[in-house]
N, C-alpha and C positions, 0 to 999 in steps of 0.2 A: 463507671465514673470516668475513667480516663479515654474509651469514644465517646461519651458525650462531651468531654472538655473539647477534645481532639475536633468533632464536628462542629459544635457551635460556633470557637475560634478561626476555624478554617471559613466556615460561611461567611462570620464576620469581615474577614476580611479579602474574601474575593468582592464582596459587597461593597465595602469600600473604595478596593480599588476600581468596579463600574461604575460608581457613584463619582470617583476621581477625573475618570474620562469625560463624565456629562458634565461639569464643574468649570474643567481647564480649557484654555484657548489652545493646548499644542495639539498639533497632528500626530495621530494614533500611526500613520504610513510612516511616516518619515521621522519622529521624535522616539527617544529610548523614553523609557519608564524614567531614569533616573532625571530625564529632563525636566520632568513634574515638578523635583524640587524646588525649582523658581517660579513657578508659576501659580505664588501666591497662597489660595487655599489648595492646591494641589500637596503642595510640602508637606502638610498636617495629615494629609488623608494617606500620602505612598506612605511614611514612617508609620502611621498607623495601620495598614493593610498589611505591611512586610514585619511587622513585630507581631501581630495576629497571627500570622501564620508561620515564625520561629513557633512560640507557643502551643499552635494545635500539630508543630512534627514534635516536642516534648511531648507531649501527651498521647502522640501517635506512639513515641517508643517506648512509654509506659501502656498504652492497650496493649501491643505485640507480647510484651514479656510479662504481662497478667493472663493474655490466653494462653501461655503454652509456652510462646516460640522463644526457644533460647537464641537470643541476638548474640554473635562472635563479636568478639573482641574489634575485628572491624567495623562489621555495621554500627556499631556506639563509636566507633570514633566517626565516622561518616558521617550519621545522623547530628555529632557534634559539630565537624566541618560545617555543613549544612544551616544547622540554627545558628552559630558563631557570624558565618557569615552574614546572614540575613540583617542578626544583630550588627554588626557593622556596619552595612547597608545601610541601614537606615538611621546608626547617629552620627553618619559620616555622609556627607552630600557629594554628588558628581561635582567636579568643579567645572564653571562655563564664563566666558569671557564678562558675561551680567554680572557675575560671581566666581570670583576665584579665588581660590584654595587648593592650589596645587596639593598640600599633604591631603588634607580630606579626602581628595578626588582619586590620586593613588591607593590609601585605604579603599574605597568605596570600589573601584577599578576589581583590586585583586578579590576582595571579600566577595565581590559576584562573581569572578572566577572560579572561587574554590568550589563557593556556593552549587552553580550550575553542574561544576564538571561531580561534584558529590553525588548527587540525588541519583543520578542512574547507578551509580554504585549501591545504593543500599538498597534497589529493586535487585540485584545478580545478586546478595548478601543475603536478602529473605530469601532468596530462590532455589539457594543449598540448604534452606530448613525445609519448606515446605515448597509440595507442587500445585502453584496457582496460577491456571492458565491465563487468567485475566492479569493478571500481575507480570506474567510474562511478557506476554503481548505491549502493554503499555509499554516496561522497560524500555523494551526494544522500542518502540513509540519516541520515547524519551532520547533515546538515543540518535536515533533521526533528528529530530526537532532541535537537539543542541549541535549539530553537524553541520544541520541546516542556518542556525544561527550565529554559528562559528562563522562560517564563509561570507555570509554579508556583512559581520561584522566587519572582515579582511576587507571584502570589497569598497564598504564606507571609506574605507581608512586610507583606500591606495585608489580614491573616488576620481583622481586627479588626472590618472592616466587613463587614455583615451579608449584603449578597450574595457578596462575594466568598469568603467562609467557607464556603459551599458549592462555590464554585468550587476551592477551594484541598483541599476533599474528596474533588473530584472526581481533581484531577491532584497526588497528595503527592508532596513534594520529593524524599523518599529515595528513592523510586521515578523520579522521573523523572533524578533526578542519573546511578543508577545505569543506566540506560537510554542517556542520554546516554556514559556514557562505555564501556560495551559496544559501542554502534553508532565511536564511536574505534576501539576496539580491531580491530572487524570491517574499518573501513578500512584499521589499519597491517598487520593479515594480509594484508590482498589486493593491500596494496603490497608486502609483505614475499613473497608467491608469486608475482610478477610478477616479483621482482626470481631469485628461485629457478630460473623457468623461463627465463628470459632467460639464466643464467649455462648450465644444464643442456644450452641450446639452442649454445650457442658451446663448449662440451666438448666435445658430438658432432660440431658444424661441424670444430674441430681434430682429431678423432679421425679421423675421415673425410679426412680432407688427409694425417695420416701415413699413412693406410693406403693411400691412392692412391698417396701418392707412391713409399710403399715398393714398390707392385705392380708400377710404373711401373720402378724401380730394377731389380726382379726380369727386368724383358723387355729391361733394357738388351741388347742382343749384346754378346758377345765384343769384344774390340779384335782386328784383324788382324793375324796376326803374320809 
């Protein structure tokens, strides 16, 4: 039950948010995600794609700890950072000169902060339970892509001076934001089919034991009479 919530939610709301980008008039190169929020039907579809997906990492970290994997005390606090912020996110809007709300916009600021720098942490978190290459690999993925995202965010910000400006040409925000949180997404899948074949792999372990044990029943003998 809890990877099928976990996937459904997650679909749902990557789907939303493509469905957000064909909708809106900003540019995907140069506009952050959080831009959407003014842009009308854009606003309804981010809070609704970034609350889908707190949702399907809740459900993610009830699949994990129904197959098996005892989650440490940190990975649940991560995984909480994680959906906390998301939650944030999205009922806290970026503030923009269209629209300002300085408090909101700070809210909304840090909560994607924590948000992003989270998620590679509770990929190195499963990764002292169990050894899954795919899971590895991504992290490190993830790790990249928020690095990467890091820096042009820097770059944006200090757009002004005259080298960086080319620097900041080089790596645009909206591109690397969106980059950054694909390489997420590619993590919570490969946690989310670890957690899949784990559950898949202990049906057949059970299925296999009635059926022995039934065969086993089958050859009892007769009682003597």
């Amino acid at each position: 039950m809890w990877v099928a919530v976990s996937a459904a939610t997650m679909a749902w709301g990557t789907f939303t948010m493509v469905l957000m980008h064909a909708v809106s008039n900003r540019d995907p190169l140069l506009d952050t995600l959080s831009s959407y929020a003014i842009s009308g039907q854009g606003a309804a579809m981010l809070a609704s794609s970034v609350l889908a997906l707190a949702v399907s990492s809740i459900a993610l970290l009830g699949a994990l700890v129904s197959c098996g994997i005892r989650a440490s005390r940190t990975c649940v606090a991560l995984f909480a950072i994680w959906t906390t912020g998301l939650i944030l996110a999205a009922i806290f809007p970026a503030s923009y000169p269209e629209r300002p709300d300085p408090v909101s916009g700070q809210i909304h600021q840090y909560a994607c902060l924590f948000a992003f720098l989270s998620l590679p942490g509770i990929g190195f978190t499963i990764l002292e339970r169990v050894a899954d290459a795919r899971v590895r690999k991504r992290t490190r993925f993830s790790v990249c892509a928020l690095a990467l995202f890091g820096l042009s965010y820097l770059f944006n910000t200090l757009r002004d001076m005259p080298v960086v400006s080319d620097l900041s040409a080089l790596l645009p925000v909206g591109v690397m934001q969106r980059f950054a949180l694909a390489a997420d997404l590619a993590l919570l899948c490969a946690l989310l089919l670890h957690a899949f074949r784990a559950v898949a792999i202990r049906d057949d372990i059970v299925a296999g034991q009635v059926v022995v044990t039934g065969q086993a029943g089958d050859r009892t003998p007769p009682p003597a009479r």
